[in-house]
DOLODO-585266 format. One line per 8 residues: number of its first residue (from 0); for each residue x, y, z of C-alpha. Coordinates in steps of 0.2 Angstrom, whole numbers, plus 5000, padded with zeros to 4 digits. Layout:
NUM = X/Y/Z; ...
This chain:
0 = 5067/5122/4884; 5074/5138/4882; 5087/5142/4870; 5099/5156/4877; 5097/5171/4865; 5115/5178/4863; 5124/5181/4846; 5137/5173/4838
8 = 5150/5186/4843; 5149/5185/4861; 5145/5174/4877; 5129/5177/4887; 5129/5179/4905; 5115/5168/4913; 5107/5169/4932; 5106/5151/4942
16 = 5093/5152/4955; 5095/5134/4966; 5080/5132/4980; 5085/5121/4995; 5074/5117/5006; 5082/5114/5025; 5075/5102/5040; 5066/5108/5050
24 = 5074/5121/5061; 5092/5118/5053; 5102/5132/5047; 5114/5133/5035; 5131/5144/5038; 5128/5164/5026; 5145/5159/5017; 5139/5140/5012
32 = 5142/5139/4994; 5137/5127/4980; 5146/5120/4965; 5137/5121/4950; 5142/5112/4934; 5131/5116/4916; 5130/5103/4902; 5127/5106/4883
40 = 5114/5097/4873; 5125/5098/4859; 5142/5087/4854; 5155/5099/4848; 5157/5100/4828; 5168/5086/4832; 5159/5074/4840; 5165/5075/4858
48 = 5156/5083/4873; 5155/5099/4877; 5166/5108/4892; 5155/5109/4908; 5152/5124/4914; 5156/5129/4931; 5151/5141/4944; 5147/5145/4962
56 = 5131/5149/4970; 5130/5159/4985; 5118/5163/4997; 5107/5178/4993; 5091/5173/5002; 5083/5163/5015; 5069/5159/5027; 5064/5147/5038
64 = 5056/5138/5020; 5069/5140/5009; 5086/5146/5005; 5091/5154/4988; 5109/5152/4980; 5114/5163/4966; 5126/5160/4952; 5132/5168/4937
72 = 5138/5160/4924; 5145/5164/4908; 5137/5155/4891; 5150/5157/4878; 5144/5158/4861; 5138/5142/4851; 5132/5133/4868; 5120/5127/4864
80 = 5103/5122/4877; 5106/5119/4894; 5100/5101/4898; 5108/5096/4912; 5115/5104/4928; 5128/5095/4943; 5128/5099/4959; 5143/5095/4971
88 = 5142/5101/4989; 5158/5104/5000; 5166/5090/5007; 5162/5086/5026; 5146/5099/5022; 5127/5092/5029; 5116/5085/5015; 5105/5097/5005
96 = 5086/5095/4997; 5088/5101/4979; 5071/5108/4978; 5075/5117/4959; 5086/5125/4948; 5082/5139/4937; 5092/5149/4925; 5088/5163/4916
104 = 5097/5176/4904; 5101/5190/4914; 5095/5201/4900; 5083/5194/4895; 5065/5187/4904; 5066/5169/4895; 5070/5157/4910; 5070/5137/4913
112 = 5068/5127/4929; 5075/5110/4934; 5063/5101/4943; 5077/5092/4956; 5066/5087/4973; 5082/5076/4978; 5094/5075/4992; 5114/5079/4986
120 = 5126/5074/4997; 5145/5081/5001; 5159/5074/4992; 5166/5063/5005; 5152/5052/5006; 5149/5050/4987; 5165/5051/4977; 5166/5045/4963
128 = 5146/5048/4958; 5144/5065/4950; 5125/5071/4953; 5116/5075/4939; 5099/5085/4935; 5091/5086/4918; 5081/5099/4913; 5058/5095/4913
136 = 5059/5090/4896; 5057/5072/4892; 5066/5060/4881; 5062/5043/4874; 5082/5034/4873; 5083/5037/4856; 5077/5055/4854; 5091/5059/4869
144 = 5102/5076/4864; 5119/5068/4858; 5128/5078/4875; 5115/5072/4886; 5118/5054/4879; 5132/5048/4892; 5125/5059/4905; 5109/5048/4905
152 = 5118/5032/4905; 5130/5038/4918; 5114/5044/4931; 5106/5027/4926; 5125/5018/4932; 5124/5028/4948; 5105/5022/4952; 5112/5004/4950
160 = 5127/5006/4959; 5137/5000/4944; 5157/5001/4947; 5166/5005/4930; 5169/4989/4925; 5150/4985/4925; 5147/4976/4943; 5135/4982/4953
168 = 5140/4987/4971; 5136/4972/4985; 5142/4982/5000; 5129/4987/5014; 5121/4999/5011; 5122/5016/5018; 5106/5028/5023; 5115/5044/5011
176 = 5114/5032/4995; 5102/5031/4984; 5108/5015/4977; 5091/5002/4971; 5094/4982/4971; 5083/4968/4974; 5084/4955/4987; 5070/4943/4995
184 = 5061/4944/5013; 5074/4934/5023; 5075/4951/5037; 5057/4945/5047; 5062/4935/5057; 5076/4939/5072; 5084/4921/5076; 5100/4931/5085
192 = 5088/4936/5099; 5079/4919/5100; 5079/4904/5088; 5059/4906/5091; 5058/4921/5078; 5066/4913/5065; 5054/4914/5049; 5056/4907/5032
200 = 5064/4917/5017; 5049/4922/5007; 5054/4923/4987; 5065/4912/4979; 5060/4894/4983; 5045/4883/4975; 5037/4885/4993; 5037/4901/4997
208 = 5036/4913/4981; 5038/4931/4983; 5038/4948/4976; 5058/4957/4980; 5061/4972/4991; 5073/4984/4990; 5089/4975/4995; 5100/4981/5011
216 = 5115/4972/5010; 5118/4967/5029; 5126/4954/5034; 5119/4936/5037; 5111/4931/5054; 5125/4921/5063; 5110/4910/5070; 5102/4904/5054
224 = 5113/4911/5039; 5099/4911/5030; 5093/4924/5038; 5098/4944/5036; 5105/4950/5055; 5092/4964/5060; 5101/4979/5067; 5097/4993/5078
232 = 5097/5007/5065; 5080/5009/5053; 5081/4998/5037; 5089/5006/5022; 5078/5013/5009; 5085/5027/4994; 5089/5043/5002; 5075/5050/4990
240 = 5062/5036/4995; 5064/5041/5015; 5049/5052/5022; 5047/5070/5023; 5049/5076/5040; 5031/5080/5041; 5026/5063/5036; 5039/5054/5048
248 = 5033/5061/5063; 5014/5051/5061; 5027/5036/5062; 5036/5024/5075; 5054/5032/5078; 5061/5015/5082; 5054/4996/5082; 5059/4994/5101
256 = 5057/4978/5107; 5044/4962/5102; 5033/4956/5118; 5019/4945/5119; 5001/4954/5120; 4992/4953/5136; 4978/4939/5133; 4966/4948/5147
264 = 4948/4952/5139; 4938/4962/5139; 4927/4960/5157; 4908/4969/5147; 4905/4982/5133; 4904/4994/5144; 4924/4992/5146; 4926/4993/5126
272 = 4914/5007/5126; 4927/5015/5140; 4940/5015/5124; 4931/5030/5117; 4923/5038/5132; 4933/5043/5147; 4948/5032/5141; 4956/5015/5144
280 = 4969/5008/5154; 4983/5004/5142; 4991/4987/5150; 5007/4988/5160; 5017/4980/5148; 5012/4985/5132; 5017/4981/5114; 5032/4991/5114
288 = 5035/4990/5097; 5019/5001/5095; 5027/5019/5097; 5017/5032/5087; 5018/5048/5092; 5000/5047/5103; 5000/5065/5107; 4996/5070/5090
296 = 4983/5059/5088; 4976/5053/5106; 4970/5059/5121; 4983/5053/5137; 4979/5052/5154; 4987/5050/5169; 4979/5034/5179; 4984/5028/5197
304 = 4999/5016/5197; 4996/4999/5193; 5005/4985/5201; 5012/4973/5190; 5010/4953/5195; 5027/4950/5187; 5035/4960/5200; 5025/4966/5210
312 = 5031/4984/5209; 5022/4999/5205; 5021/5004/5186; 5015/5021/5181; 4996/5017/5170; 4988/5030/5160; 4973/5030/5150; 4972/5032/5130
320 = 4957/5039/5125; 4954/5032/5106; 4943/5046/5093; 4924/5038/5091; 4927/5030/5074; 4916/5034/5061; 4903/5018/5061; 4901/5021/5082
328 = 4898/5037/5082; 4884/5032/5068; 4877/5019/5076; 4884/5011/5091; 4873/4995/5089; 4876/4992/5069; 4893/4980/5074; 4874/4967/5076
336 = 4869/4971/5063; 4866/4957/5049; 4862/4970/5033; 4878/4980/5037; 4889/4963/5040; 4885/4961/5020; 4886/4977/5015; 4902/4979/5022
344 = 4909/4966/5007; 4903/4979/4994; 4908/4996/5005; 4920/4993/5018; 4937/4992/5018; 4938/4974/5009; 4928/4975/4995; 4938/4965/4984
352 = 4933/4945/4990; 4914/4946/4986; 4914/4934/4971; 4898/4924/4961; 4893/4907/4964; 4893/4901/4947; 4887/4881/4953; 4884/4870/4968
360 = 4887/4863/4979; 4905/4872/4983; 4920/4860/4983; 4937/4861/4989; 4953/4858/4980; 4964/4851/4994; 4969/4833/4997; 4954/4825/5007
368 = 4968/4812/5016; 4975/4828/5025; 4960/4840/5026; 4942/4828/5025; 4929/4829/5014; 4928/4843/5000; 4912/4843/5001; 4904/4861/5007
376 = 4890/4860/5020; 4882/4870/5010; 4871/4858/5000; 4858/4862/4988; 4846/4856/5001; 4851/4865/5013; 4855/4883/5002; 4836/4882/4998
384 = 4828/4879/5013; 4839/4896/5018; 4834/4904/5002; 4816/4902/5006; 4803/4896/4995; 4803/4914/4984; 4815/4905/4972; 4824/4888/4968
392 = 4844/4888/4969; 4841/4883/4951; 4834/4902/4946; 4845/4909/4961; 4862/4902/4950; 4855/4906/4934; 4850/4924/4939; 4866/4928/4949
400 = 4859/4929/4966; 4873/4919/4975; 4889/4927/4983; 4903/4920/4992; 4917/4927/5002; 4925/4910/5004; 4942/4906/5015; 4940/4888/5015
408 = 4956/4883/5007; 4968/4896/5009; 4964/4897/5030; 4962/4877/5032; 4980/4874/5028; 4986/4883/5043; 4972/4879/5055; 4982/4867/5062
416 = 4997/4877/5064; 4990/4892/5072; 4980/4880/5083; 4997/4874/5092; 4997/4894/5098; 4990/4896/5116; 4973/4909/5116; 4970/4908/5098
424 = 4961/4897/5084; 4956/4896/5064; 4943/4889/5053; 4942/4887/5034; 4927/4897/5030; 4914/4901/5017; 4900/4914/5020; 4885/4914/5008
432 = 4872/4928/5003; 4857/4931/4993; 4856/4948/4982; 4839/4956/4986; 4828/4965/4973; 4834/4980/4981; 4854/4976/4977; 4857/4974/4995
440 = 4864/4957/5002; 4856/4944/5014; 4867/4935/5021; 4861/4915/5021; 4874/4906/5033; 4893/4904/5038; 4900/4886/5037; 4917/4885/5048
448 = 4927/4869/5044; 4942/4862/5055; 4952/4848/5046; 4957/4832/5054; 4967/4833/5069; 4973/4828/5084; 4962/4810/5083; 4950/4818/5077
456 = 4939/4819/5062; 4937/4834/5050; 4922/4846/5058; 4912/4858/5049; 4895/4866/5054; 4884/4880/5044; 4877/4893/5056; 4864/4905/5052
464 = 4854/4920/5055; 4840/4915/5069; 4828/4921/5080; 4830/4907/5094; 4841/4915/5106; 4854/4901/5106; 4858/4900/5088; 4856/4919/5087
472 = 4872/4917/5098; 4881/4908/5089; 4879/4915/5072; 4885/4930/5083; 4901/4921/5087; 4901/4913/5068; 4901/4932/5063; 4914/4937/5073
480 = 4928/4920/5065; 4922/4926/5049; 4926/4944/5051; 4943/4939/5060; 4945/4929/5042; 4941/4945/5034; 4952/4956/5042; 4966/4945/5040
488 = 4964/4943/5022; 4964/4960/5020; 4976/4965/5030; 4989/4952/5023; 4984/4951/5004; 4971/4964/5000; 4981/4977/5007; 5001/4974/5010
496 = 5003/4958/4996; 4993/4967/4982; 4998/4987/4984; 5013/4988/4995; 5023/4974/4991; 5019/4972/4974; 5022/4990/4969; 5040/4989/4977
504 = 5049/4979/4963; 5040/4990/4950; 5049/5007/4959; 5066/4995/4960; 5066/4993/4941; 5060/5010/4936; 5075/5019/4945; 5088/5007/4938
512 = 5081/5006/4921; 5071/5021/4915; 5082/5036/4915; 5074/5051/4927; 5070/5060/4909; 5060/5045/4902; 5043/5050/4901; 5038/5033/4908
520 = 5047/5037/4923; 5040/5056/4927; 5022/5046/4924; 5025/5033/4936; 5036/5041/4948; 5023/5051/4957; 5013/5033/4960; 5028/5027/4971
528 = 5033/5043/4982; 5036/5035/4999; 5032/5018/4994; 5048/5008/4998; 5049/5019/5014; 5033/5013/5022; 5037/4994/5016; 5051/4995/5026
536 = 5043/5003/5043; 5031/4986/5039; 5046/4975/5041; 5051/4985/5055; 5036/4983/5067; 5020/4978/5057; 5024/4961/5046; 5040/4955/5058
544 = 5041/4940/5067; 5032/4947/5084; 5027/4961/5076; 5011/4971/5077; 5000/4960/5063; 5008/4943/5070; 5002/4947/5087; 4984/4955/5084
552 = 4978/4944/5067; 4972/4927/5065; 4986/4919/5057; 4997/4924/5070; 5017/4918/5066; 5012/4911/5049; 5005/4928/5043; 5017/4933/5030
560 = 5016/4913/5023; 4999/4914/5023; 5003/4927/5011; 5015/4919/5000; 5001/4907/4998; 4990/4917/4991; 5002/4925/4980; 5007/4910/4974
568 = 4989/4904/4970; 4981/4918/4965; 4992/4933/4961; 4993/4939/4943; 4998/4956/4934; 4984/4957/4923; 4971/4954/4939; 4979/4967/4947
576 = 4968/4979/4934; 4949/4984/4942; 4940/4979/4928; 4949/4964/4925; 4949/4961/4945; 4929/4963/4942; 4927/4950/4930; 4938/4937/4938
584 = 4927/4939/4953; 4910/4937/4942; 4905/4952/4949; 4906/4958/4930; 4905/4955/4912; 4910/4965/4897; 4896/4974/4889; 4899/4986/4876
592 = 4881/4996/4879; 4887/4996/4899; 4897/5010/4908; 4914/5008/4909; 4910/4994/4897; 4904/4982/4912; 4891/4976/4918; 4891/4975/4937
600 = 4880/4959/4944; 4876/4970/4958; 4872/4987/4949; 4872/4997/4969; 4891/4990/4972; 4898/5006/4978; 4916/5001/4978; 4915/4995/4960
608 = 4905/5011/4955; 4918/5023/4961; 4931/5014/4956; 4926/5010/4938; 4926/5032/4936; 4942/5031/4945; 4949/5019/4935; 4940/5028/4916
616 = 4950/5045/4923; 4967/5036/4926; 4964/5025/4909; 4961/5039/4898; 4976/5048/4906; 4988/5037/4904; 4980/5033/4886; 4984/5052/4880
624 = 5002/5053/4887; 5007/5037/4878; 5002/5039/4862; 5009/5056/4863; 5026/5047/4866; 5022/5032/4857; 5013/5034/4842; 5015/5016/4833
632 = 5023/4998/4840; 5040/5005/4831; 5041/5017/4845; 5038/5003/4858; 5052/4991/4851; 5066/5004/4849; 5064/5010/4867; 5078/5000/4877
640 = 5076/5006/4892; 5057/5003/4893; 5060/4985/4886; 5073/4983/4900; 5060/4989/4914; 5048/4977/4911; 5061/4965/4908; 5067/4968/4925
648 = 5049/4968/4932; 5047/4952/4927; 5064/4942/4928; 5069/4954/4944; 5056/4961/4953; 5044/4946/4953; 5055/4931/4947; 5046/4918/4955
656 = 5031/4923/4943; 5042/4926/4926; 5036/4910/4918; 5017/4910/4922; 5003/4919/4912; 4996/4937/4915; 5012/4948/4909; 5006/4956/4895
664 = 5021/4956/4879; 5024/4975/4877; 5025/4975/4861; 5012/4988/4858; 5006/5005/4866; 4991/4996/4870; 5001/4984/4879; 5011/4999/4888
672 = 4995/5008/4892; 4988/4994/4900; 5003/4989/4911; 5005/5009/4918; 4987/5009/4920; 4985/4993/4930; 5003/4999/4941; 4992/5019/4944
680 = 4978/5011/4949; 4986/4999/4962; 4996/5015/4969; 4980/5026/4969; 4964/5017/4970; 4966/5000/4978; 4976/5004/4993; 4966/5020/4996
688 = 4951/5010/4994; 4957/4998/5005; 4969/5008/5018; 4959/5024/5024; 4943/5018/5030; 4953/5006/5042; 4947/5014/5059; 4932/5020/5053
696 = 4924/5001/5053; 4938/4993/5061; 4942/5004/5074; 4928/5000/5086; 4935/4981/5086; 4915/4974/5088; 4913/4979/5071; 4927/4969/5063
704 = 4938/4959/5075; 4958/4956/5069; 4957/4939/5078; 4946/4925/5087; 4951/4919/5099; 4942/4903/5107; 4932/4889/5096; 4914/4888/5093
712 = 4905/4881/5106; 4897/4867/5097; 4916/4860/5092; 4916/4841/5097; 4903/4843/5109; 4887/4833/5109; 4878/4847/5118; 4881/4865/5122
720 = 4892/4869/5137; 4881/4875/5150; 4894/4891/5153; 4889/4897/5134; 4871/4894/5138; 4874/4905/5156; 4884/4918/5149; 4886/4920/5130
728 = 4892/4936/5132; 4906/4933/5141; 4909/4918/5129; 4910/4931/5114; 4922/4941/5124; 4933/4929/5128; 4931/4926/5108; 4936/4947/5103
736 = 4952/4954/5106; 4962/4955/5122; 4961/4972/5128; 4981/4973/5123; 4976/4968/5105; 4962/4980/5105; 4970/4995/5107; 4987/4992/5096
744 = 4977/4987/5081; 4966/5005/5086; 4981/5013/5087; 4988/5005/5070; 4973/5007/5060; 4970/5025/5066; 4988/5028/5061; 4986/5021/5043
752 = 4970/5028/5041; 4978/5047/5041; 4983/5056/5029; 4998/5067/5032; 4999/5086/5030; 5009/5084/5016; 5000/5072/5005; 4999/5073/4987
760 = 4984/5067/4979; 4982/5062/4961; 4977/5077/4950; 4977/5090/4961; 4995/5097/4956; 5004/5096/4938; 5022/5090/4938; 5034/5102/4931
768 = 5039/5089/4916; 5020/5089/4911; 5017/5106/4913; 5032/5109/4901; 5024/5101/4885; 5006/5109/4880; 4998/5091/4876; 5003/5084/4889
776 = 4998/5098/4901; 4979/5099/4895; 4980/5079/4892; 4981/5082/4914; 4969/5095/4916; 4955/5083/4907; 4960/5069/4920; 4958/5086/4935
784 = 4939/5087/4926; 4936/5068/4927; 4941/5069/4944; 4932/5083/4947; 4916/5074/4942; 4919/5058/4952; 4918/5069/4968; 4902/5078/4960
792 = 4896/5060/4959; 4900/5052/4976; 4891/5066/4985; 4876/5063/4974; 4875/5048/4976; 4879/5046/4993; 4863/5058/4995; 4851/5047/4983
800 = 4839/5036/4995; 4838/5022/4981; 4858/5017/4984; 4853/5008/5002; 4873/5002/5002; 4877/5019/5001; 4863/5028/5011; 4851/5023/5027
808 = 4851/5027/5045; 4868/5026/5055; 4876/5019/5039; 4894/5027/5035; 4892/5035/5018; 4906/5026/5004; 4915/5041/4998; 4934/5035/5001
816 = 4937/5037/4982; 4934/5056/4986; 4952/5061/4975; 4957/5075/4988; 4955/5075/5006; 4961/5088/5021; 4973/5082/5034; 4970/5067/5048
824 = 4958/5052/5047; 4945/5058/5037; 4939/5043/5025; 4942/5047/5008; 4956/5056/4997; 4968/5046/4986; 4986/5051/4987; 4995/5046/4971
832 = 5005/5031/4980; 5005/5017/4992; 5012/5030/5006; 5004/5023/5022
């Protein structure tokens, strides 16, 4: 920080230098000015805070980036540092972007900068909150400067929207504030418009727990006062949390209205082919909650009109014509493909599910009254006689061989409910595989269960790979249920549960109770740029009652309390860590002698590999900033607003988990490490590892399905109905996607898979607050060198023959844990946060 050289004997003139950034294409008026207000660090002699000193900024210079305001403002002796500076704008003015604040003697060279990146808002919108910037330097609550003391406290006041006799503000919210609260999931559903998409609240209750998001404050819905009334407006987020305008345009501008998807298939695959050829026929009546901006990203044509049945009437058609995703242009014919079907589970876009068999034969935990038998049909028997002779199950258990991606419990308690929706179906499932000598996977068979219902006993049947052109057909169709599984599990848990919805009550708490000059915060806020924003598209469009997932994936209108389910069975904070995510799974154990300190039980597991260097870079990152800040458990336990954080977290952010295990104590910096560390990599690398190879695999919908659609064939029959036995193709198509659901999950996933131009990906720039303290900054250029070598490493292995999960014919290289990435739908980078 600099101190302003001036003499005792008289004041110091200093030079203010604040960069606004306008919107795109706005201009402000040559005579705007900008009230400027400077803080001491220092008490006077006598205890009380120093006079603020005012001035007004001007504009000296512009461009279509940036506009420059100037100020001069005189220091008078015995000031002391500058640590804090206020900005007020006119009253009835537009909002500005702060972009930073620098102030220099105008004698001398020595300068300062406040790093600000914030929106300021006039007067009138925002009276009675004053707001404040403090300089780069960081401040554990106790070291604060004695005139920066009420200033924190007052900043932290406004975050919370805390009136002056210490209540919090309840109002609705407004889109200017920048005002963080908590509240649970009672806005997905939209009784008002019809009684048929009312949903549950999720969080709060026994049988539905949840993470919170950030809280609105609209009024009830007068059809089910449990319910929050969904406007027309977008959902509030802090006016800090909301996109850039570079980032917003890659999204939907409004959540339009919800229809049913067309149910028409697919006629042949030369139809899906069509998709990313000479273009598709979007259907008359299409998902209208879907509005990305196309042009950007795919080709439209004009078709002739098609008239529409409902009517009768001419509709203008035109054809979208989707990029070849990564897999297809590859290999057109790998979607058949048995080897890539495992493979995928250790270097596709859900490679967290693949767990060990650690005993047989594999039981359920539900009630047998309401869902049969827990028995699996996967027998000892029968696992041998699919193993082969080579080896016994014995010496398969006992040499790790055995793998799992089992959805048998979660899925069978909603089989029956999705089953009461027309064109749709669910199994529980279990898929088994066997690790070759080679570390590639094999798998052995799929066993689809459906409980007792409707009369009827509990069904289950293992299919597996064969030869005989009959069976081969249906392990087809087995495939194409399991991957429909798969994709809803990732979609619903993997992805939005465990990285965007998780990370959004620790971005509420931070804001409200670590001071923007904690060095907590300026570690953590990078992780959750954009986060609450793109959580509250999702309840928009993607996660709603009717919305995008409901209509395209396999649990349909139970989606979000499908995952509620799983958060309330599985979720943990201390899981949420890889290594510990690793071991849960038995896809590891601690070894001292092994990298990373684990060792993999399938050494070629791409996923695991990347992210273990991943996770070694953020680890040793976040270990050299804390102890820098946090020397001894002393440190930890005077730190108020960091005890408050987690606090909050816990009691706040996740309160229907508060009571259970996997919170670690923070009572140590070994404890704090590890909690900053598990929250980084879930920002970083699980949702990049699970969001930005979406279209590459999924894309070309063969490949991974978001839904089945029709049961198996051999379902309650005695013998195979003759049409499957005719036609099994059309039997499998009938099975896929409609061509409506297609091509709005291609557009979604293509969407989700970009990155925008302005992304920011860990370690490729240094914060100002780091940059400021030496230790710090060289702490951040050994994690740029870790980095740095992770992408050395992908490449070479990527290119070594002896990693078949990574390298073969027409397989898709695994380098989404590349750090950086250019802009578009390019398969790897990791952006800092949970953004898209």
């Amino acid at each position: 920080m600099m101190k302003h050289p001036h003499t005792p004997e008289m004041a110091v003139d200093i030079i203010a230098v604040i960069t606004v950034k306008p919107k795109l294409n706005e201009k402000f008026p040559s005579d705007d000015t900008l009230s400027l207000k400077f803080a001491s660090s220092d008490l006077d002699t006598d205890g009380q805070q120093k006079p603020l000193l005012g001035g007004v900024a001007t504009i000296q210079n512009e461009s279509a980036e940036e506009y420059k305001y100037v100020a001069k403002i005189q220091v008078p002796k015995g000031y002391g540092e500058i640590g804090a500076v206020i900005i007020e704008l006119k009253e009835n003015s537009t909002e500005r972007f702060i972009d930073t604040v620098s102030i220099a003697n105008s004698s001398s060279h020595n300068s300062v900068t406040f790093s600000c990146t914030s929106w300021v808002q006039p007067k009138n919108l925002i009276p009675d909150q004053r707001r404040i910037f403090f300089s780069t330097k960081s401040y554990l609550p106790g070291n604060t400067p004695a005139g920066l003391v009420k200033l924190r406290a007052e900043d932290l006041a406004n975050l919370r929207g805390q009136k002056p006799d210490g209540t919090e503000d309840k109002n609705e919210r407004k889109g200017f504030e920048r005002i963080y609260d908590y509240d649970v999931y009672n806005d997905l559903g939209d009784p008002d418009v019809d009684m048929k998409w009312k949903r549950p609240v999720l969080g709060g209750s026994a049988q539905y727990p949840y993470p919170r998001r950030c809280r609105t404050g609209r009024p009830a819905a007068v059809s089910d006062p449990s319910s929050e009334h969904r406007g027309e407006e977008s959902f509030y987020v802090p006016r800090d949390e909301a996109f850039s305008e570079v980032k917003q345009k890659m999204f939907p501008a409004n959540p339009g209205k919800k229809d049913k998807l067309g149910s028409k298939p697919f006629s042949d695959f030369t139809q899906i082919d069509l998709m990313f050829r000479d273009g598709i026929e979007i259907p008359p009546a299409p998902h209208e909650i879907l509005r990305f901006n196309i042009s950007s990203t795919l080709s439209t044509m004009h078709a002739p009109p098609f008239v529409d049945p409902s009517t009768l009437q001419p509709q203008p058609a035109r054809l979208v014509k989707f990029p070849p995703p990564e897999a297809l242009k590859r290999d057109k014919f790998n979607w058949l493909s048995d080897s890539e079907f495992a493979r995928q589970t250790l270097a596709g876009l859900n490679p967290y599910s693949i767990q060990l068999v650690k005993s047989l034969p594999l039981m359920s935990e539900l009630n047998p009254k309401d869902y049969g038998p827990q028995e699996s049909g996967f027998t000892t028997q029968l696992v041998q006689k699919l193993i082969g002779c080579s080896i016994t199950v014995e010496e398969a258990l006992a040499q790790k061989k055995l793998f799992v991606l089992d959805y048998h419990d979660t899925l069978m308690q909603y089989v029956t409910k999705v089953r009461s929706i027309k064109r749709t179906t669910l199994y529980g499932s279990r898929t088994l595989f066997f690790l070759n000598s080679d570390d590639t996977l094999r798998p052995l068979g799929i066993e689809l269960t459906r409980p007792p219902m409707d009369g009827k006993p509990q069904w289950k049947q293992v299919f597996s790979p064969s030869t005989h052109a009959t069976d081969a057909w249906l392990w087809r169709l087995a495939k194409a249920h399991v991957l429909a599984h798969d994709s809803c599990v990732h979609q619903l848990v993997i992805h939005w549960l465990r990285t965007h919805c998780c990370m959004e009550p620790y971005a509420i708490a931070m804001n409200r109770q670590l001071s923007t000059m904690h060095p907590i915060y300026r570690l953590l806020h990078p992780h959750f740029r954009f986060n609450m924003r793109i959580n509250s598209n999702a309840r928009e469009i993607l996660i709603n009652a009717g919305g995008i997932i409901e209509s395209t994936f396999s649990a349909a209108a139970y989606s979000m309390e499908f995952s509620s389910l799983v958060y309330k069975k599985e979720w943990r904070f201390d899981t949420q860590a890889l290594p510990e995510d690793l071991i849960r799974r038995g896809m590891a154990e601690r070894d001292e002698n092994a990298p990373h300190g684990l060792k993999l039980a399938i050494k070629d597991y791409p996923f695991a590999n990347d992210g273990l260097m991943l996770w070694d870079a953020v680890l040793e990152w976040m270990t050299e900033y804390v102890h820098h800040y946090y020397p001894d458990e002393k440190a930890i336990k005077n730190d108020k607003e960091l005890k408050a954080w987690w606090k909050e977290i816990m009691e706040k952010g996740h309160p229907d988990k508060k009571k259970e295990a996997g919170w670690p104590a923070l009572k140590t910096p070994k404890d704090l490490i590890q909690i900053v560390s598990t929250i980084a990599w879930v920002g970083c690398g699980h949702h990049s590892a699970v969001n930005f190879i979406q279209y590459a695999h999924a894309g070309y919908f063969p490949s991974r399905p978001s839904i089945a659609r029709t049961n198996m064939p051999t379902e309650d029959f005695d013998q195979i109905p003759e049409e499957f036995i005719n036609n099994p193709e059309s039997v499998l198509l009938e099975a896929f996607p409609s061509v409506a659901q297609a091509s709005t999950v291609a557009q979604t996933m293509l969407i989700l898979s970009a990155h925008s131009p302005d992304e920011e990906y860990i370690g490729s720039k240094i914060e100002a607050a780091w940059e400021e303290n030496p230790i710090i900054a060289k702490a951040f250029q050994k994690l740029q060198g870790r980095l740095d070598n992770l992408d050395k490493s992908i490449d070479e292995k990527n290119e070594d023959s002896n990693f078949k999960n990574r390298r073969g014919a027409g397989l898709v290289p695994y380098e989404v844990l590349k750090p950086t990435s250019s802009f578009g739908v390019t398969g790897k980078g990791v952006p800092y946060s949970v953004s898209t």
